[in-house]
N, CA, C and O of each residue as an XYZ file, in Angstrom:
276
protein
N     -29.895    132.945     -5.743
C     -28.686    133.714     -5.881
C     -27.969    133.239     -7.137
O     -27.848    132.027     -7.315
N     -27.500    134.081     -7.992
C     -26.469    133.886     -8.943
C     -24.897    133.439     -8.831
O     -24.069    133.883     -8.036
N     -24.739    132.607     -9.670
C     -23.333    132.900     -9.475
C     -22.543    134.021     -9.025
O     -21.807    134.226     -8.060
N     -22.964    134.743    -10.120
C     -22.053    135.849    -10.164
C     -22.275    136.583     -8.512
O     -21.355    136.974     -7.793
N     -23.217    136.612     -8.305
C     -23.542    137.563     -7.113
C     -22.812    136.140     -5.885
O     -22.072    136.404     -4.938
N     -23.107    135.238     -6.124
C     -22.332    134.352     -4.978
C     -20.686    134.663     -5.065
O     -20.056    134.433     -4.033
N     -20.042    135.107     -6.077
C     -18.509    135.405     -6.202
C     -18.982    136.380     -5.672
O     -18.901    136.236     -4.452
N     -19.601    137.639     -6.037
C     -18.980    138.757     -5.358
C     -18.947    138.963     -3.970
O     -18.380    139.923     -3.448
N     -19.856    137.619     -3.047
C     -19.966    137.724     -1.933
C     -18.672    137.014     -1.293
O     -18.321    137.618     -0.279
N     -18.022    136.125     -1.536
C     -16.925    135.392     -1.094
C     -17.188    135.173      0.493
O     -18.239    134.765      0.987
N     -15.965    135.544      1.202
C     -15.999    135.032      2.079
C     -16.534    136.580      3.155
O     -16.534    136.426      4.376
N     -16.836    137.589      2.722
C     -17.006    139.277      3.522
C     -18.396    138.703      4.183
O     -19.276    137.973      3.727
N     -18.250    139.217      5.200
C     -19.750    139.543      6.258
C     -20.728    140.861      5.900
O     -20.528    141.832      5.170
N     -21.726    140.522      6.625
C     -22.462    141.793      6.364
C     -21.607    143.627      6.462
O     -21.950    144.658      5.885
N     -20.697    143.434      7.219
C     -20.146    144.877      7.234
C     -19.632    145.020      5.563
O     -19.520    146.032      4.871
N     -19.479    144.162      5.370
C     -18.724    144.132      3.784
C     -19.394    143.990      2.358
O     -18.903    144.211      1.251
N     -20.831    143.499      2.756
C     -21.164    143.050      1.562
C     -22.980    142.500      1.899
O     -23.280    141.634      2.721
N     -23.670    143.036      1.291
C     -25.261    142.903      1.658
C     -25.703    141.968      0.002
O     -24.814    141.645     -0.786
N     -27.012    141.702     -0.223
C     -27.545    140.890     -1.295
C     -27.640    142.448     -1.841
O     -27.742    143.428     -1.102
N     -27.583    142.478     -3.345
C     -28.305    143.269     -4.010
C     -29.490    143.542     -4.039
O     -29.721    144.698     -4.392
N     -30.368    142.910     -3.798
C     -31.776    143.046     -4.206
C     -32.258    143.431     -2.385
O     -32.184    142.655     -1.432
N     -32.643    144.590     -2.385
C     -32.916    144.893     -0.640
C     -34.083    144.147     -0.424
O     -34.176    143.826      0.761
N     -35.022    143.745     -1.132
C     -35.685    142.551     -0.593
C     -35.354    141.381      0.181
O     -36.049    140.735      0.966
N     -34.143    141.230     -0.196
C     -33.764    139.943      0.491
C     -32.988    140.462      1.734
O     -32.505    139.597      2.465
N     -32.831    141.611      2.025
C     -31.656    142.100      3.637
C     -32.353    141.090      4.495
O     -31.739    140.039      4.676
N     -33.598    141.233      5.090
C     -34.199    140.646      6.439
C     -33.455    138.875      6.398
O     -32.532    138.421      7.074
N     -34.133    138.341      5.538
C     -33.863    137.245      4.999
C     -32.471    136.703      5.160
O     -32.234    135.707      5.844
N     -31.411    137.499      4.406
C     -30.339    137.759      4.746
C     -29.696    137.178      6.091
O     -29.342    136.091      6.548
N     -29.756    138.676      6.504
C     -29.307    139.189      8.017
C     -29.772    138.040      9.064
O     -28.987    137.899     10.002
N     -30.925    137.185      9.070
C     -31.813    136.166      9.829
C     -30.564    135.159      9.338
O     -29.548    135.273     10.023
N     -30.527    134.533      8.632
C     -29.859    133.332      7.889
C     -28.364    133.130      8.117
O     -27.755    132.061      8.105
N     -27.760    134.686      8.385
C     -26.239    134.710      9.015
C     -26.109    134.356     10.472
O     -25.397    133.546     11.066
N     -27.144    135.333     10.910
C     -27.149    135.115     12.406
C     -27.640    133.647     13.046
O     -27.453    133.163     14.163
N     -28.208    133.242     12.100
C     -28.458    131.510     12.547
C     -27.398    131.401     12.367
O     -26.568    131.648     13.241
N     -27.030    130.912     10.930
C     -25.565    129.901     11.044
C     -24.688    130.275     12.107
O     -24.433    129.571     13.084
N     -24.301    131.260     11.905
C     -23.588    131.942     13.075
C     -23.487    131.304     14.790
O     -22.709    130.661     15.494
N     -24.622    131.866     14.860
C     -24.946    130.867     16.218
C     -25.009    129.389     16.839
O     -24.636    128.858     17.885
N     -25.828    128.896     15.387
C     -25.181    127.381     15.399
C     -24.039    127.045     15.231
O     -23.698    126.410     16.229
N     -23.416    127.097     14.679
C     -21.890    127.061     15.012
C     -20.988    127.965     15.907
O     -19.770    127.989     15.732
N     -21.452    128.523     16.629
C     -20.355    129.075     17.309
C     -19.517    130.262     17.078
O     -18.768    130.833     17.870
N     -19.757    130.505     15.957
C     -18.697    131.526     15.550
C     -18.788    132.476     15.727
O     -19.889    133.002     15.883
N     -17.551    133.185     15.786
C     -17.133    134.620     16.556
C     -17.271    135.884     15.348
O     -16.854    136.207     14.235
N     -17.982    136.228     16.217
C     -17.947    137.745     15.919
C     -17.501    138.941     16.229
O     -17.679    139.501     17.310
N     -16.642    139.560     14.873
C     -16.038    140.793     15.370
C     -16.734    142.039     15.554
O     -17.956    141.953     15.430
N     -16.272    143.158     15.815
C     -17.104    143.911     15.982
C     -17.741    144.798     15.178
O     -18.892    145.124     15.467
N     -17.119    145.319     14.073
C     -17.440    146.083     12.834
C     -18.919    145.137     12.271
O     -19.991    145.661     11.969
N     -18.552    143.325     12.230
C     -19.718    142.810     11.819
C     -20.796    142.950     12.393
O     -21.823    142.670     11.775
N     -20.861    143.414     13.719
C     -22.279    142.890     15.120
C     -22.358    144.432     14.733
O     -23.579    144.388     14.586
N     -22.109    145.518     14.500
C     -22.513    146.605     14.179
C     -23.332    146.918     12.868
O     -24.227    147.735     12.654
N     -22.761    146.057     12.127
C     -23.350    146.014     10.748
C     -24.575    145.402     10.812
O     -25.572    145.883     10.273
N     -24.575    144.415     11.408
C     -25.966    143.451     11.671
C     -26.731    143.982     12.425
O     -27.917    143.795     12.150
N     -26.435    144.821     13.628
C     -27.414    145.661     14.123
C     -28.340    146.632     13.769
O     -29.532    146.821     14.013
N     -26.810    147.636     12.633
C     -27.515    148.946     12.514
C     -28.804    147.832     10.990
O     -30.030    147.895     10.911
N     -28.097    147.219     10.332
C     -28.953    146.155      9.385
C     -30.127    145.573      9.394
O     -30.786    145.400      8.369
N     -30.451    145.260     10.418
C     -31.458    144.874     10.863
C     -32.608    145.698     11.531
O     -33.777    145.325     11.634
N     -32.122    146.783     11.930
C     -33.290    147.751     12.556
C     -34.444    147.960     11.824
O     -35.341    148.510     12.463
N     -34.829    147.524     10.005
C     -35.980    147.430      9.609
C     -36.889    146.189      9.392
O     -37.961    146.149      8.788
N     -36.181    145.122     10.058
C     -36.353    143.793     10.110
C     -36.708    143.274     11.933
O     -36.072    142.398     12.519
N     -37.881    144.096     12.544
C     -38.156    143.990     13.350
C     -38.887    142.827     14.098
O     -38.848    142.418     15.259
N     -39.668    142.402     12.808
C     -40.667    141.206     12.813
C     -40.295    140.026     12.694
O     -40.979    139.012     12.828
N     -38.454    140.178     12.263
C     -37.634    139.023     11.742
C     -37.277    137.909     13.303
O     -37.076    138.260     14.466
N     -37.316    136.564     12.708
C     -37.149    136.421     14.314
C     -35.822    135.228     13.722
O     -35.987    134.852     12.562
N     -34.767    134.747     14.352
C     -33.913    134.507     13.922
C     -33.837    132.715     15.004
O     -33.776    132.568     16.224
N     -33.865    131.968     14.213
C     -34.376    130.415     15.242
C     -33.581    129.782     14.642
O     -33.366    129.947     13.441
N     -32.961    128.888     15.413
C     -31.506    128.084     15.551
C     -31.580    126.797     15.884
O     -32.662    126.426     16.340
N     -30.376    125.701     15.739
C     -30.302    124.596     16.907
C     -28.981    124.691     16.773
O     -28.345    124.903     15.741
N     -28.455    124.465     18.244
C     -26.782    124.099     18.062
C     -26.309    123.271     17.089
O     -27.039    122.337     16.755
N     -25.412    123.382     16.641
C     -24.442    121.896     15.899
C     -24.198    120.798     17.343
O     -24.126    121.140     18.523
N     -24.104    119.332     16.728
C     -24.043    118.858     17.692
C     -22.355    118.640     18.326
O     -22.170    118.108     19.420
């Protein structure tokens, strides 16, 4: 990732803001939903929609975690 493309991502979730390069969505979308989960964090709903409808071509994607301790 670039700088530049790391600013334009700031702090927005997937409802807000995807990688440019659609190669990387699966990749992506997998890598949020880990952190995500390992830590705990809440999700609103516009985001879990975004990640859903987002992911529907990323079927094969499998998304593997460990809690924070």
């Amino acid at each position: 990732m670039t700088a530049k493309t790391n600013r334009s991502q700031a702090d927005r979730d997937p409802a807000q803001w995807m990688p440019p390069a659609e190669s990387a969505t699966c990749t992506y979308l997998v890598d949020w939903t880990a952190t995500r989960l390992r830590w705990a964090l809440p999700m609103d709903d516009s985001e879990k929609t975004a990640l859903l409808e987002l992911a529907e071509p990323c079927a094969d994607s499998v998304v593997e975690y460990e809690t924070a301790p």
